[in-house]
C-alpha positions in Angstrom: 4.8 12.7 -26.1 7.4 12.3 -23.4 6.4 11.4 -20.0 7.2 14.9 -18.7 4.6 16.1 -21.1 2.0 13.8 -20.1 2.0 14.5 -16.6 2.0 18.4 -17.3 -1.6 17.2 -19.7 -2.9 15.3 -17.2 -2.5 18.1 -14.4 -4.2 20.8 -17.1 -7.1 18.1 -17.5 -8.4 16.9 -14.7 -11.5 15.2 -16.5 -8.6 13.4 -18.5 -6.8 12.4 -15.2 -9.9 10.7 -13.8 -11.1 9.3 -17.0 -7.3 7.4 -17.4 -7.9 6.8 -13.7 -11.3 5.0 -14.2 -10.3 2.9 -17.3 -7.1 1.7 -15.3 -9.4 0.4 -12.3 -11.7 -1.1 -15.1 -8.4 -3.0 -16.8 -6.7 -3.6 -12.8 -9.8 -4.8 -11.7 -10.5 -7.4 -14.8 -6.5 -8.8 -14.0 -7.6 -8.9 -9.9 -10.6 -11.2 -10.8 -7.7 -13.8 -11.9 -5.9 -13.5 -8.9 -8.9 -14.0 -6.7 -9.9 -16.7 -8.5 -6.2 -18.2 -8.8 -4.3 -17.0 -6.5 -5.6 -19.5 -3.7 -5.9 -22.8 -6.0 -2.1 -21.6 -6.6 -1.5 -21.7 -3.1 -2.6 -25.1 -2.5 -1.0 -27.2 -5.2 1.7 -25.8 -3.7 0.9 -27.2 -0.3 0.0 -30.4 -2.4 3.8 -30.3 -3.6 5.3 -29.5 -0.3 3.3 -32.5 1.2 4.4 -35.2 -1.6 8.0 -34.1 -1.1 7.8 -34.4 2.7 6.3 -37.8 2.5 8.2 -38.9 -0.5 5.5 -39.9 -2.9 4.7 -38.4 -6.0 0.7 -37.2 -6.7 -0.1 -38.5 -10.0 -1.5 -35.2 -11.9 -4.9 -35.7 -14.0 -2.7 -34.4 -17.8 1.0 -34.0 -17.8 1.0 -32.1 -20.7 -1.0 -29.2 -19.2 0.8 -26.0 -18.0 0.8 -25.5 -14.7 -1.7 -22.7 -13.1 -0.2 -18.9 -12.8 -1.6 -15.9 -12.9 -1.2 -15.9 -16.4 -1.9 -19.1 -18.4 -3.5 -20.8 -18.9 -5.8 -19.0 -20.4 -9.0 -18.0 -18.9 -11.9 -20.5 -19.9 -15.2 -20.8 -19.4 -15.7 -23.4 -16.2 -19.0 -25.1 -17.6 -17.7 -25.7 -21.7 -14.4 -25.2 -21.5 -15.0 -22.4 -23.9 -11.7 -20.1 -24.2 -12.1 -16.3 -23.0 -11.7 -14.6 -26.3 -10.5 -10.9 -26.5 -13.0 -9.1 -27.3 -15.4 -11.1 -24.5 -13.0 -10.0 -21.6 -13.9 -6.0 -21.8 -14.4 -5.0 -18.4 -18.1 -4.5 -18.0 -18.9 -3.9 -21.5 -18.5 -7.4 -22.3 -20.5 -8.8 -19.4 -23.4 -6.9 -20.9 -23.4 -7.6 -24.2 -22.7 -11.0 -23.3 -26.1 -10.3 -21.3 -24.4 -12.3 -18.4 -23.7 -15.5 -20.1 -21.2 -17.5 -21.6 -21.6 -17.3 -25.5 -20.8 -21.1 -26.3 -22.9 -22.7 -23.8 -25.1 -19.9 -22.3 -24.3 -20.3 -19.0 -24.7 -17.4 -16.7 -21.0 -15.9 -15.9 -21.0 -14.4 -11.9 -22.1 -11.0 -11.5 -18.9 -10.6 -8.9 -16.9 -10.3 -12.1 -18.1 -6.9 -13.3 -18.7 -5.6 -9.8 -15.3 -5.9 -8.7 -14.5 -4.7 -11.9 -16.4 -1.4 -11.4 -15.8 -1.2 -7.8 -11.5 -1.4 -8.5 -12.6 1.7 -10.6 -13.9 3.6 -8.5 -11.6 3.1 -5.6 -8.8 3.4 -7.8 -10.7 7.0 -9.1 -11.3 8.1 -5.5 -7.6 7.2 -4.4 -6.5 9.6 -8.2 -8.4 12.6 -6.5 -7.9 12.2 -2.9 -3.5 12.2 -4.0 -3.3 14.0 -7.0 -0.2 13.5 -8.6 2.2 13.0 -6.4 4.5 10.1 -5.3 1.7 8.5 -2.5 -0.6 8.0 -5.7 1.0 4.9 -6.8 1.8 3.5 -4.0 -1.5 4.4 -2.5 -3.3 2.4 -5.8 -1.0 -0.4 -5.6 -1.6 -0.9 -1.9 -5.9 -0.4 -3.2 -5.6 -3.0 -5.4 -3.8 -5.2 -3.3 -6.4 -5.2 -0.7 -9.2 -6.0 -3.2 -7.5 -9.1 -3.6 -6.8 -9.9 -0.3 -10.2 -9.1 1.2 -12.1 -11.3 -1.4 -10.4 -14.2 -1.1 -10.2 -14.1 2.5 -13.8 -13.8 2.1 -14.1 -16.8 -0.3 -10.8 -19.0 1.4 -10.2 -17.6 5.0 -6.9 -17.0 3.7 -4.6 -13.8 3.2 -1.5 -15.0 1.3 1.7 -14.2 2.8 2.9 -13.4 -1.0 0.6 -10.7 -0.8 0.8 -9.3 2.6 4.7 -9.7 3.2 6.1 -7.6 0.3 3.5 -5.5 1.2 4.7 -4.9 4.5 8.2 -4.9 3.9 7.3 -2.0 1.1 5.8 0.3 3.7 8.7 0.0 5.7 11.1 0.8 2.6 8.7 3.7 1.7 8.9 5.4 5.2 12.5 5.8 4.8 11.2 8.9 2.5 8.6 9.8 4.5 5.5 9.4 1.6 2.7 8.6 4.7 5.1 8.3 7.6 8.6 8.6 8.9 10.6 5.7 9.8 10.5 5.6 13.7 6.4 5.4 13.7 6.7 2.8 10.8 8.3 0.7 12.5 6.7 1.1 15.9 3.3 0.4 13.8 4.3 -2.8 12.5 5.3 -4.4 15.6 2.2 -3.0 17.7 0.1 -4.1 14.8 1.1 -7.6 14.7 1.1 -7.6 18.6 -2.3 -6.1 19.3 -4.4 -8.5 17.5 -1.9 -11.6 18.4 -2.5 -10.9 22.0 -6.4 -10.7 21.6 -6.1 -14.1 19.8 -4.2 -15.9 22.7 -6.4 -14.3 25.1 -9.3 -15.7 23.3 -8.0 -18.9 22.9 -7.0 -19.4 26.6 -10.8 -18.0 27.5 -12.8 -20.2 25.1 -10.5 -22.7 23.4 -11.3 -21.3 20.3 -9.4 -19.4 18.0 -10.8 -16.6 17.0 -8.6 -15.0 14.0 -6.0 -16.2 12.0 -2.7 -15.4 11.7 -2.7 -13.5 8.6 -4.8 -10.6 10.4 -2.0 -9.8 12.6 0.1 -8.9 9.4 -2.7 -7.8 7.4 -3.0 -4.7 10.5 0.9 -5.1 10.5 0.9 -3.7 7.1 -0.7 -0.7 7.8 1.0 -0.3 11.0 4.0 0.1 8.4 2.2 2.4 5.8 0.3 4.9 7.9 1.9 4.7 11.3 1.4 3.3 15.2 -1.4 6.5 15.6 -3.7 5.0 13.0 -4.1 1.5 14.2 -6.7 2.4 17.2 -8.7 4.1 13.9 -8.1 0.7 12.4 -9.4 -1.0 14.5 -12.4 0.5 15.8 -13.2 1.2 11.8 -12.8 -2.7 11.3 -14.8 -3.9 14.5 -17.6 -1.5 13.2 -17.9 -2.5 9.8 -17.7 -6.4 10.6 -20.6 -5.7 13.1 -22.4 -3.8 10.9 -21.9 -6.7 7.8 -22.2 -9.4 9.9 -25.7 -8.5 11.1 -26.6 -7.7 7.3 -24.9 -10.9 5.8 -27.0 -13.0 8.3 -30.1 -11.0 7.8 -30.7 -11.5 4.7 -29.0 -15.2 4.7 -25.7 -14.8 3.0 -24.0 -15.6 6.1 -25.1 -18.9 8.3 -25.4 -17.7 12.0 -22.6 -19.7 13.8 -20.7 -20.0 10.7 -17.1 -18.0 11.5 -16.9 -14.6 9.4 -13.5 -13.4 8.1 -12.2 -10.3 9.5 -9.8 -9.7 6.8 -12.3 -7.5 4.6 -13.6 -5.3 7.1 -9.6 -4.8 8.1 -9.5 -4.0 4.3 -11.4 -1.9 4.4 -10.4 -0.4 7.6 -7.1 0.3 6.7 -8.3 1.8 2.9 -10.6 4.5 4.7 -7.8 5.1 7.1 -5.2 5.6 4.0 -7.6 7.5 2.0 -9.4 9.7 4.7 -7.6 8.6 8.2 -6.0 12.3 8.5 -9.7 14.1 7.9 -11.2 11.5 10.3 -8.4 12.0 13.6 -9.2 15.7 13.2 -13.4 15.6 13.0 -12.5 13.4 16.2 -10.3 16.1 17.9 -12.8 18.9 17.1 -15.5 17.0 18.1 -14.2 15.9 21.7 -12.8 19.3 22.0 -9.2 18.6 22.4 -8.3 20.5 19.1 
């Protein structure tokens, strides 16, 4: 079947559209688990590297002969045993309960996160299938989805947004507004500056009031990012969205102590997840607002 055909079966059959669009969250969410989990300890034998090069000594490493960590080797073990990740025991989901939630060599219990981000990628990557359709914003509406997973768990687990995430992705909404698929060029641009801006200036005005810094610097191009995608008239949405939810969390986090009061809270997830509900439902949103202040 050529790839003509299949899109003209997929738009017959929408059951079969959001059934393909459910197991590819499953199989994208099971591949983001690695890069949560890696992506960071990537990051800082990097910073280990540049530092030994810099000082001009050489960090002795534990085993020469083992591959270096990527995304994809080596493979996935299990941290207790050491036992590998076979096959069949990486499913999505599936394997996580017949597993019952343990390792099968040693029995230890395996992390719940694993088949909740798992399910959580599908559904996301369902709702962004039938909000789209297809059409050309679909893919790069689910790439961006998935992206942000990433980058709001492990700024959750690290404080840290990785430029190699954030970057291309900011670059690629600029390239993409040159078509216009979710803004034109002018606005694009214009949204990437005042994003960056906007939340640099409330960091240096909060560190000349208190001393303190109170963001880091990857949230100025995390809302950069969608300044580039969605346009300059979404980041007030953003924004408020983002301040909302990470008051909302917060209080819940620290409630029911998974949070310690005091302890700094990322903002990059609740920008996450900002910018997702502005991508996915930001045009439905501007208008309940117009009708309901009257100025539609």
């Amino acid at each position: 079947m050529s790839g003509n055909q299949w899109i003209l079966v997929l738009q017959e059959s929408p059951w079969l559209l959001n059934g393909t669009a459910v197991l590819l969250g499953l199989i994208l969410g099971s591949f983001l688990n690695v890069v949560i989990l890696r992506l960071p300890r990537m990051m800082e034998a990097g910073w280990k590297r540049d530092c030994a090069e810099l000082s001009g000594t050489l960090e002795p490493t534990p085993d020469e002969s083992e591959p270096p960590l990527s995304l994809s080797s080596p493979a996935s073990t299990c941290p207790a045993c050491g036992h590998r990740i076979r096959a069949y025991e990486n499913i999505p989901i599936l394997s996580y309960l017949l597993l019952r939630g343990r390792c099968s060599a040693c029995r230890t219990p395996i992390s719940v996160r694993y088949p909740i981000v798992e399910g959580f990628t599908a559904i996301m990557t369902l709702v962004v299938v039938m909000q789209f359709g297809l059409s050309w914003q679909m893919p790069a509406a689910l790439l961006l989805t998935w992206a942000l997973i990433a980058l709001a768990l492990i700024d959750y687990d690290t404080q840290l947004l990785p430029d190699s995430l954030t970057l291309p992705l900011l670059w690629l909404g600029l390239v993409l507004s040159l078509f216009g698929l979710f803004t034109d060029s002018q606005t694009s641009i214009i949204g990437a500056v005042a994003g960056y801006l906007s939340l640099w200036t409330v960091f240096q005005l909060f560190r000349l009031i208190t001393g303190k810094e109170g963001m880091g610097y990857g949230d100025f191009k995390l809302l950069a990012l969608f300044g580039a995608w969605l346009g300059w008239p979404y980041l007030p949405q953003i924004i408020l969205l983002s301040a909302v939810t990470g008051a909302v969390l917060g209080v819940i986090l620290i409630a029911t102590g998974r949070h310690q009061s005091g302890k700094p809270l990322p903002f990059g997830p609740y920008l996450a997840a900002a910018g997702w509900i502005s991508l996915v439902w930001g045009e439905q949103i501007n208008d309940a607002y117009l009708r309901i202040s009257g100025l539609a």
